[in-house]
C-alpha positions in Angstrom: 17.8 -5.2 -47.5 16.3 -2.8 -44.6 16.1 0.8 -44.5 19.3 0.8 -42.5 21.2 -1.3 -44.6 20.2 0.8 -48.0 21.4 4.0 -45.8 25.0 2.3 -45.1 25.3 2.0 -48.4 24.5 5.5 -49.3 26.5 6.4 -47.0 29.5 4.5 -48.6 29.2 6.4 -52.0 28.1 9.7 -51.4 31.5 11.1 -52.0 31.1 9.3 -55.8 27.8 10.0 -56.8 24.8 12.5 -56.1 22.7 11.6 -53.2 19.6 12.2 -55.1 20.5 9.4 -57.5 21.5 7.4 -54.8 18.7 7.6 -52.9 16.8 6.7 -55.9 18.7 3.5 -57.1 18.7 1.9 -54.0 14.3 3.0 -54.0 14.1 4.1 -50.7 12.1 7.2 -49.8 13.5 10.5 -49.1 12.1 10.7 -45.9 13.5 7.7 -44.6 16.4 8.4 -45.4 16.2 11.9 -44.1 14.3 10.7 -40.9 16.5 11.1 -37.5 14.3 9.5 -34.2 14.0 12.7 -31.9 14.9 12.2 -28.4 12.3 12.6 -25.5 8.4 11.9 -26.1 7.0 12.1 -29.2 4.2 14.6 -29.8 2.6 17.9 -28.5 4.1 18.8 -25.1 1.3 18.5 -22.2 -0.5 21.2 -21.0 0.8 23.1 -17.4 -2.3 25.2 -17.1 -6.3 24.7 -17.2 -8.7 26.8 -17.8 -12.0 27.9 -16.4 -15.1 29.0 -17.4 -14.8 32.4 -16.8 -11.5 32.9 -18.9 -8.9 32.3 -16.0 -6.3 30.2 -16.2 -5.5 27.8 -13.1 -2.1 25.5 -12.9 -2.8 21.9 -12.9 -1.4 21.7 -9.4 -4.5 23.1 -8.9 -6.1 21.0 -10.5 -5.1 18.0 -8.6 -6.1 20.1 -5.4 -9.9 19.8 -7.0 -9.7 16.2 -7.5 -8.7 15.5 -4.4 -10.9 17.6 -2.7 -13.7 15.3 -4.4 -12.0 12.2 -3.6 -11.7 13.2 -0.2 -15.4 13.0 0.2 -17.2 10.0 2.3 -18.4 7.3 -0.4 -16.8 9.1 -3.4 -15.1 6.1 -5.1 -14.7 7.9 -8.6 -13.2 7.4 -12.1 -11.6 10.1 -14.3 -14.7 10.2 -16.2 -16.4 10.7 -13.5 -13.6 13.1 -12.2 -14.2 15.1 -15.3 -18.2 15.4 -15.2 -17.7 16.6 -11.7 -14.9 19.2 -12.4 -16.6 20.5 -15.2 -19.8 21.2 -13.5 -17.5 23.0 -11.1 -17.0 25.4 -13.9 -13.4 23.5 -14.8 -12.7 23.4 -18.8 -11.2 20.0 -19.1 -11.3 16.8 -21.1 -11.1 13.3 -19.7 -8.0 12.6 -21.0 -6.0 15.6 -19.4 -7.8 14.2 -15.8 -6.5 10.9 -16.5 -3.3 12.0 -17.0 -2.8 14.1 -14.0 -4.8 11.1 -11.9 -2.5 8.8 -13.3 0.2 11.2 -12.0 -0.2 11.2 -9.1 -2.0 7.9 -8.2 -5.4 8.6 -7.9 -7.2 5.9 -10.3 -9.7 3.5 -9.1 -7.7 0.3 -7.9 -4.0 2.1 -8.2 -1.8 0.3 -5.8 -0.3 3.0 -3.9 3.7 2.2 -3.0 4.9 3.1 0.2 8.7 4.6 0.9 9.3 2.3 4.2 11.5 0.0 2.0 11.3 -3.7 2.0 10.3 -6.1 5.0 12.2 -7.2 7.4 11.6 -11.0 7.4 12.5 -13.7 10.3 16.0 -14.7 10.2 15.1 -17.6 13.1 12.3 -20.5 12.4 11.7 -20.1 16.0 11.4 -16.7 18.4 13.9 -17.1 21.5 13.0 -14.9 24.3 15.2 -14.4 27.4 12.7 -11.8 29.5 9.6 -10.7 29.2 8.6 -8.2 26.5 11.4 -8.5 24.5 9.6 -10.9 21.9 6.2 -10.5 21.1 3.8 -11.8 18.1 0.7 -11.0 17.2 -2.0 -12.6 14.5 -6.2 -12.4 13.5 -8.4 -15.1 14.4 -11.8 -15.8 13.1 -14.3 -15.9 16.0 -17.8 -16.9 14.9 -20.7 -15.3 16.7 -23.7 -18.0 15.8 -26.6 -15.6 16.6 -25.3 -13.5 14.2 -24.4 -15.8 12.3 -21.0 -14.3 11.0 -17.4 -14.1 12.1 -15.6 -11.1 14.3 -11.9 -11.1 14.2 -9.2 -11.4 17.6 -6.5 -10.0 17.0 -4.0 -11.1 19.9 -0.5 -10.1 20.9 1.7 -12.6 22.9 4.5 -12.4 24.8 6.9 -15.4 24.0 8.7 -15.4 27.2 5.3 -15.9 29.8 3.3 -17.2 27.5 1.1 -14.0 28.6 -1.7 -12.4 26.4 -0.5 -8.7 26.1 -3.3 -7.4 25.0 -6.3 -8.4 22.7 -9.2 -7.1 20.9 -12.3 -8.5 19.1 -14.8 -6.7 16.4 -16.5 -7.3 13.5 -13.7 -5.6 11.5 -9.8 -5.1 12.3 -7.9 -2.4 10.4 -4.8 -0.7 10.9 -6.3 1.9 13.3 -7.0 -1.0 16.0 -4.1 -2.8 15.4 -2.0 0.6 16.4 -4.4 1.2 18.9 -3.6 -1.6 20.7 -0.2 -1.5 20.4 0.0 1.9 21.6 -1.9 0.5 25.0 0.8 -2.4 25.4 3.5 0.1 24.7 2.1 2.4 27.2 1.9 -0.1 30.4 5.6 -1.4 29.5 8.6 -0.3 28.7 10.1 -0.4 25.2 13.7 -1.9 25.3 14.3 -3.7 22.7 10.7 -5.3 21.8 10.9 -7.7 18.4 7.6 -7.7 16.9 6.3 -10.6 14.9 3.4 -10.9 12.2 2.6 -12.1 9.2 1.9 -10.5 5.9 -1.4 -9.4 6.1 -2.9 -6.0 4.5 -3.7 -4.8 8.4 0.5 -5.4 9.5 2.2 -4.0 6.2 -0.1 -1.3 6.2 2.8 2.2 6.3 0.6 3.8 9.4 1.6 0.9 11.4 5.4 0.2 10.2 5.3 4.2 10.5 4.2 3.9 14.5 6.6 1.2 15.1 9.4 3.1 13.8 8.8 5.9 16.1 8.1 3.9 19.1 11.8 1.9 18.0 10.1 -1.8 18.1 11.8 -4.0 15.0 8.8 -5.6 13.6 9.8 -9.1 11.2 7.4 -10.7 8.8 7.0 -14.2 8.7 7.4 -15.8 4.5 4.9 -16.2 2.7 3.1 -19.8 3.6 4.8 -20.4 6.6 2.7 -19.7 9.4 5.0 -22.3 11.6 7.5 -19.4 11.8 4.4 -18.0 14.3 4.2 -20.9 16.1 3.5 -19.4 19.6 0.6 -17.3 18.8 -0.4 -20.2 16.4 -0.5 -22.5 19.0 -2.4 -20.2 21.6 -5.1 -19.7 18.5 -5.6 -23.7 19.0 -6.2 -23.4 23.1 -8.7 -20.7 22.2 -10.2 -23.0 19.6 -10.2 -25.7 22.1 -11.1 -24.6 25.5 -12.9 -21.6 24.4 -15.0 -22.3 21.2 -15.9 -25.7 21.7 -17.6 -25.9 24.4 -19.9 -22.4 23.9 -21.3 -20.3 21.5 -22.3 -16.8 21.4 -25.6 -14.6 20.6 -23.8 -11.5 19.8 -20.7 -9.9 19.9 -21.0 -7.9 23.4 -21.4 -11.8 24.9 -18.1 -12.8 23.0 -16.2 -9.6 24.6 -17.2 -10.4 27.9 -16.3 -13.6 27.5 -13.0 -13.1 25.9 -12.3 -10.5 29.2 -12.6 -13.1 31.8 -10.7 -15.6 29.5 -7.8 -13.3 29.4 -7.8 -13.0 33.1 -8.3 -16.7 33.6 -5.4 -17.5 31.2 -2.9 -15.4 32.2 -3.3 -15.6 35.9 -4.6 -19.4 36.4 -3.9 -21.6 33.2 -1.0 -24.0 33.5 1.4 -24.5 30.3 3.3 -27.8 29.9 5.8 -25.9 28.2 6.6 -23.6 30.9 6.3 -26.2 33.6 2.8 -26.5 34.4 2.8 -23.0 36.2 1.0 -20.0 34.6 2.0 -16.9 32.4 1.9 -14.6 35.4 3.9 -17.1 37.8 6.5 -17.4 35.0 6.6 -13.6 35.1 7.3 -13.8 38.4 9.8 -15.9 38.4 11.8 -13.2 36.0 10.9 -10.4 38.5 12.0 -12.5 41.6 15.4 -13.3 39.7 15.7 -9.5 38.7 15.1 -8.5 42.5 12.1 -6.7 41.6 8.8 -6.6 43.1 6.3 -9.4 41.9 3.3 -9.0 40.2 0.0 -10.2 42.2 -2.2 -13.2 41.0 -5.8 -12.3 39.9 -8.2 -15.0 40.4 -11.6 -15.5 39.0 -14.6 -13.7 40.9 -16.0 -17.4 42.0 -12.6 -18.6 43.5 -11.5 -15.6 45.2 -14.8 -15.6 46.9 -14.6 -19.0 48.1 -11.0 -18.4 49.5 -12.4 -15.4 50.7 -15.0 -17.0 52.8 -12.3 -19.5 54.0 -10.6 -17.0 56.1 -7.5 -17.0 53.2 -4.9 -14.3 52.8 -6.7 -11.2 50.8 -6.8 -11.4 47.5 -6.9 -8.5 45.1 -9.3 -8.6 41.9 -8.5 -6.0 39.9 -10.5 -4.2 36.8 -10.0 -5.7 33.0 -7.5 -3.9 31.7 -8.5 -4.6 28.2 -11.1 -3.8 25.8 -12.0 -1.1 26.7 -12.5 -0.3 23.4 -10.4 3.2 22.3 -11.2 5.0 26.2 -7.4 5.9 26.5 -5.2 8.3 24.8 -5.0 8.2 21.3 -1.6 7.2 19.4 0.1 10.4 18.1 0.0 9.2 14.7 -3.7 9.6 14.6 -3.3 13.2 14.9 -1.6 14.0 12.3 -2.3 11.9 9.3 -5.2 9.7 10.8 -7.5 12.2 12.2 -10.3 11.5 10.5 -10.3 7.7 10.1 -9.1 7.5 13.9 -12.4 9.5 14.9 -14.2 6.9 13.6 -12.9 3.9 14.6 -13.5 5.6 18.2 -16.8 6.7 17.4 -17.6 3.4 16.7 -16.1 1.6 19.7 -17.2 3.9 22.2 -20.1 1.9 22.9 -18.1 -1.1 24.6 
């Protein structure tokens, strides 16, 4: 019989017999019996206050403030032991377990996985994007690029517009956070106009990151994740990443990055203005475009040939033909995103500083 079976029992014949001798035939302890579980945590309430060395008392918001502060500093990557040593020789009277416990708090330990409020993904309702103008459904992924005289990989990050085929814009670097993905969103975004734009990408850390679902928001594009292990469901910019493989890769390699860049800038203007696509009838990105404007009764956009060919016709007493500038990659010259101002300052900075060299 359990403790709360012998206290049913006593329970039954208290109104006959002393509960003393109750309690004692049936052998359990007094304080069992007594004992009623307390609601709320157990134990000494925690503390709301610190204090310092000189005999003042600080609140622990204040507290938190401090190990920020410390946090916030480049290369700081500390622990709450760590924490403690440091706020203590900042004249702090404190214990380790106190800073883990506000740490813990309010996320601040090594490796916490920090939950964002922008609610669940949106994923892909349709295996395949349909598109009925341009910019209406883009899609975006990373590909490794290998630079063999460094002998390591940069990373592409394209984004496609279903409808032409057209590269929208694209940028290559050693590294590819959620700064240059906004980035160069913000410079598509800023050269067309947003009605309607779908977005599409997969799951990686760079696209779930809550500065870019954040920008996206603002700038009223619906971005849709592909599942998980089903890259298929990106079939258009998966299928682009195998023409780069194939008509850029193969046949070259490069000795450094600034070689790749270049080379990636003329392919961009090659590819959209001069490569044919099967699936669009063997005309290019930028006639297909055309086609849409023409249709629309809107003014067309002009054909940009390569330096080599538009000499030669040139020469050949041809109609003029107009070579404009690169548009991209030129890394982080324009306008910064207004995001990067207020909660990306200091990241954003950065990433600019270290571009500004392209």
């Amino acid at each position: 019989m359990n403790t709360a079976d012998k206290r049913i029992c006593i329970s039954a014949f208290t109104h006959r017999e002393k509960l003393s001798s109750l309690i004692s035939w049936s052998q359990l302890a007094s304080s069992s019996y007594y004992y009623r579980q307390k609601a709320g945590r157990q134990g000494r309430k925690p503390s709301t206050h610190t204090s310092l060395q000189d005999g003042s008392i600080i609140s622990n918001d204040s507290v938190v403030i401090a190990i920020r502060f410390i946090l916030a500093e480049e290369f700081v990557c500390f622990g709450y032991d760590k924490i403690t040593d440091d706020l203590r020789a900042n004249h702090f009277i404190i214990n380790p377990k106190k800073t883990y416990r506000l740490m813990k708090e309010q996320k601040l330990l090594c490796g916490t996985i920090i939950k964002t409020n922008m609610g669940k993904r949106q994923f892909v309702k349709w295996r395949v994007q349909q598109a009925d103008k341009p910019m209406a459904q883009l899609c975006m992924d990373i590909k490794y690029i290998h630079i063999d005289g460094e002998k390591r990989n940069a990373l592409l990050l394209t984004v496609l517009d279903v409808y032409t085929r057209s590269i929208a814009g694209q940028v290559l670097w050693w590294r590819m956070r959620k700064e240059n993905v906004i980035w160069l969103l913000h410079q598509i975004l800023q050269q067309h106009e947003v009605n309607g734009i779908t977005l599409r990408n997969d799951n990686g850390s760079q696209f779930i990151a809550h500065a870019l679902r954040e920008y996206l928001q603002e700038k009223q594009v619906v971005q849709e994740f592909i599942h998980v292990a089903t890259p298929e469901e990106n079939s258009f910019i998966e299928a682009y990443h195998s023409i780069v493989e194939r008509e850029v890769l193969q046949p070259r390699q490069f000795e450094d990055i600034q070689t790749a860049i270049q080379t990636f800038n003329r392919w961009e203007v090659f590819y959209n203005n001069r490569r044919l696509h099967g699936s669009l009838g063997n005309i290019s990105p930028k006639q297909q475009w055309n086609r849409w404007l023409i249709k629309m009764n809107k003014e067309t956009l002009p054909i940009i040939y390569t330096k080599a060919l538009s000499t030669k016709l040139a020469n050949e007493n041809h109609s003029k033909i107009e070579v404009k500038p690169i548009l991209v990659d030129k890394m982080f010259s324009e306008q910064k995103p207004t995001i990067f101002e207020n909660q990306y300052q200091q990241n954003s900075q950065t990433v600019f500083k270290n571009f500004s060299s392209l």
